[in-house]
N, C-alpha and C positions, 0 to 999 in steps of 0.2 A: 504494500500500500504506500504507495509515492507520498514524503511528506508528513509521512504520518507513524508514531512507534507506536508502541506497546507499554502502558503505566501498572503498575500492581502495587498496590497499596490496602494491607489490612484483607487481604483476599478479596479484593474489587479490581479486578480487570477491566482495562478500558483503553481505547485509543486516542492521543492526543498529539497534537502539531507537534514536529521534530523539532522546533524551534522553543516549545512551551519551555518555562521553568522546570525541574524536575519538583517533583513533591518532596519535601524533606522527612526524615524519620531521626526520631534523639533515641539512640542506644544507651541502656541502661547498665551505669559501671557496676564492676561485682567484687569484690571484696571478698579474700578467702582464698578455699581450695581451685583451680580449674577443675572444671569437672569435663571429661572426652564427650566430645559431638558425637552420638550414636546417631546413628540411619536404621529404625528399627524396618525390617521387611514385613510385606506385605501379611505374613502369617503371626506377627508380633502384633498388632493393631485390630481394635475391634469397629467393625461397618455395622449401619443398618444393611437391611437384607430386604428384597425385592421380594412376595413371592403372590401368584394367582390364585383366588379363594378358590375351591371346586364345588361342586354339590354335597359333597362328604366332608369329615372333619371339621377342627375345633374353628378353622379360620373361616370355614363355609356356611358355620355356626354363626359366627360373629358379624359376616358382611356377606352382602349380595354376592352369589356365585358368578364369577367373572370377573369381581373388581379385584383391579391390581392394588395393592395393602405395600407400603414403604413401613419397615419397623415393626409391622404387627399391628399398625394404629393411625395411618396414613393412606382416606384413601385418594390414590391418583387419578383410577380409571372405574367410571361405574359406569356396568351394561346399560342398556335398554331393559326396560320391564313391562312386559307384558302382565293383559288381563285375562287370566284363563279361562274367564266363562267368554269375552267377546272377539279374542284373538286382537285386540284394539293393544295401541302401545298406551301405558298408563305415564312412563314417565322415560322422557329419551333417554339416548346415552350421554355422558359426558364428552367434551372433546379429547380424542387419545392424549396423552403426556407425552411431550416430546422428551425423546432420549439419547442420548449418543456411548456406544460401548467402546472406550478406551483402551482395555487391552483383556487378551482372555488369560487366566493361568492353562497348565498343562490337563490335558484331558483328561479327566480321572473316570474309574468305573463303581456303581454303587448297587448292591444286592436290592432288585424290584421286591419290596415285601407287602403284606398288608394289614389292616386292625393299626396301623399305626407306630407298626415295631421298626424300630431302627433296623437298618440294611448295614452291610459290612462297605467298607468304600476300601478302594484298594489303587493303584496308582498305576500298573499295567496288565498290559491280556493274559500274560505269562504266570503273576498273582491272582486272577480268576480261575483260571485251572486248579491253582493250587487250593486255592479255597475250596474243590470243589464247584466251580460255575461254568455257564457259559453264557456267551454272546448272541448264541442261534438261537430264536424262539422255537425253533422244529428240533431241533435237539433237547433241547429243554423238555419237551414235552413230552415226548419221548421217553427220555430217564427220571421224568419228575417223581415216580414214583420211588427208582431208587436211592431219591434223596439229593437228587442236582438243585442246584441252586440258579436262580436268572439273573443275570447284573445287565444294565445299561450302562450308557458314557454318560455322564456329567460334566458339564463346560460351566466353570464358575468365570461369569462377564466381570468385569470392574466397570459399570454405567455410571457417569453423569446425568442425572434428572433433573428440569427444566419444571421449578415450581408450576403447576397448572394454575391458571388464572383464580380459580374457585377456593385456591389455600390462602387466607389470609396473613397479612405480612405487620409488621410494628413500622413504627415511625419512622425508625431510624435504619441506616441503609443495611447497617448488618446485624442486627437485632434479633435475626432469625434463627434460635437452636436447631432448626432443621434442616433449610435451604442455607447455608453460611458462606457458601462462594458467590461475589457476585462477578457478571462476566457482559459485559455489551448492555450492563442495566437489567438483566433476565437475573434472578437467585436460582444459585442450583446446589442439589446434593449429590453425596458421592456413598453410593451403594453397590452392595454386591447383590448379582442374581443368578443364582443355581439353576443352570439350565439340562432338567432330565427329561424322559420317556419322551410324552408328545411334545413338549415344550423345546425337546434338543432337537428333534426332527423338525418341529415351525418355524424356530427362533434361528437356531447357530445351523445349524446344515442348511435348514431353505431359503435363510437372508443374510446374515453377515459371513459365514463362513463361505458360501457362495460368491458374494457378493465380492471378498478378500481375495477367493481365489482366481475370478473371471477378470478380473481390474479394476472393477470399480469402485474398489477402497485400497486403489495400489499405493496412495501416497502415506494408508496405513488406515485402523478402526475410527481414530476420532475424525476423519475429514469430513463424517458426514452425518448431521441429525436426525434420526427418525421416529415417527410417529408411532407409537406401540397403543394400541388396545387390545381387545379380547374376543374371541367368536366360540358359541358353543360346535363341536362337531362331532358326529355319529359312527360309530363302529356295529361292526359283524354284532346283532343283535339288538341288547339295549343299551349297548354301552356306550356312555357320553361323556367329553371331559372339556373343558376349558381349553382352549392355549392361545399362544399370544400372536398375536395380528403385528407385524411390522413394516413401515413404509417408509422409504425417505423422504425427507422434505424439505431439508434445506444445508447447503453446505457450509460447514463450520465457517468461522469469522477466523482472522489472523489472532484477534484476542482469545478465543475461546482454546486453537491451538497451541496459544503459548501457556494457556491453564494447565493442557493436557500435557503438554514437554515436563511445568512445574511438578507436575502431580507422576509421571510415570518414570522422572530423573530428577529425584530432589537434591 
């Protein structure tokens, strides 16, 4: 952008004339021991966590099946609702949240279980054997009887979320416990979102891992924002689940990539 840099100040990213003053900052003296700059990694630090309420379970209990839930207690995305006796929609959907996924960790694998029981997660194909599992639904099925186990891949995203209009904000520009980066005047926060079963085949196989591997996120995940909501859809019988709907919509800002450079090489 001719003319123009990149300011960061207090986590408010913004652009301003090459020419501007810089904004100043008073560092605070410290008196005593040094103590070592630690870089803690990404597995030393605790995120809110993104995840899709379903028809079942305690989060499907708590909120419309379909709305996407930031924390357990944030909602971003809420379906449509239908009137069951006149097929009439009683109350729209929200507009999808705009999202952008920064970077994925290494693909891991997690034992499909059900009733709510944690699954064993394991790190490669060659640790699914060993657990006893596999990867092939027809093998699975097969041996299920004698005690095979089924694991999926798991893609844990690191997303940027794009406060939705409908979340109310304080007076002051960063005032926000939850949205606390501000970038081009938008609040946004930084979540992780476990992507399994259907949600890894919607999400990371049929739009950003696609999208990574065809070019058109060749200059890397964060160059491009996208729209996420939610569609219910039908399988072999009656089985119905939630998963996530993702569109692009608009190509990141030079500020918002040098949030993403701040946040993936601190």
């Amino acid at each position: 952008m001719p003319g123009v840099t990149i300011e960061c100040v207090n986590n408010t990213y913004r652009a301003v004339p090459a020419d501007a003053e810089p904004a100043t900052c008073t560092a605070v003296a410290t008196v005593g021991p040094v103590l070592g700059d630690k870089i803690p990694s990404f597995d030393e630090i605790k995120l809110a966590r993104i995840n899709l309420a379903q028809n079942i379970g305690a989060l499907g209990a708590q909120f419309d099946p379909g709305s996407i839930i930031l924390d357990q207690r944030i909602e971003l995305f809420i379906p449509q609702k239908m009137d069951a006796k006149t097929g009439n929609v009683s109350r729209p959907a929200s507009k999808p949240v705009i999202v952008c996924v920064l970077a994925f960790k290494a693909t891991r694998f997690c034992e499909k279980t059900s009733g709510g029981v944690p699954g064993i997660i394991v790190a490669t194909e060659e640790d699914v054997r060993k657990a006893g599992g596999t990867l092939d639904y027809k093998e699975f099925k097969l041996k299920e009887k004698d005690g095979m186990k089924r694991f999926e891949q798991l893609a844990d995203a690191l997303v940027a979320i794009q406060r939705p209009e409908f979340i109310a904000c304080g007076e002051r520009i960063n005032d926000d416990p939850d949205f606390g980066f501000t970038i081009d005047g938008k609040h946004y926060a930084l979540a992780l979102w476990a992507l399994r079963g259907t949600a890894y085949t919607a999400a990371a196989k049929g739009v950003f891992f696609r999208d990574r591997a065809m070019g058109c996120l060749r200059a890397g995940y964060p160059t491009w924002h996208y729209a996420l909501s939610s569609v219910e859809r039908s399988w072999t019988g009656t089985n119905k689940a939630w998963v996530p709907v993702c569109i692009p919509v608009a190509k990141s800002s030079e500020a918002f990539l040098m949030f993403a450079r701040d946040v993936l090489n601190p």
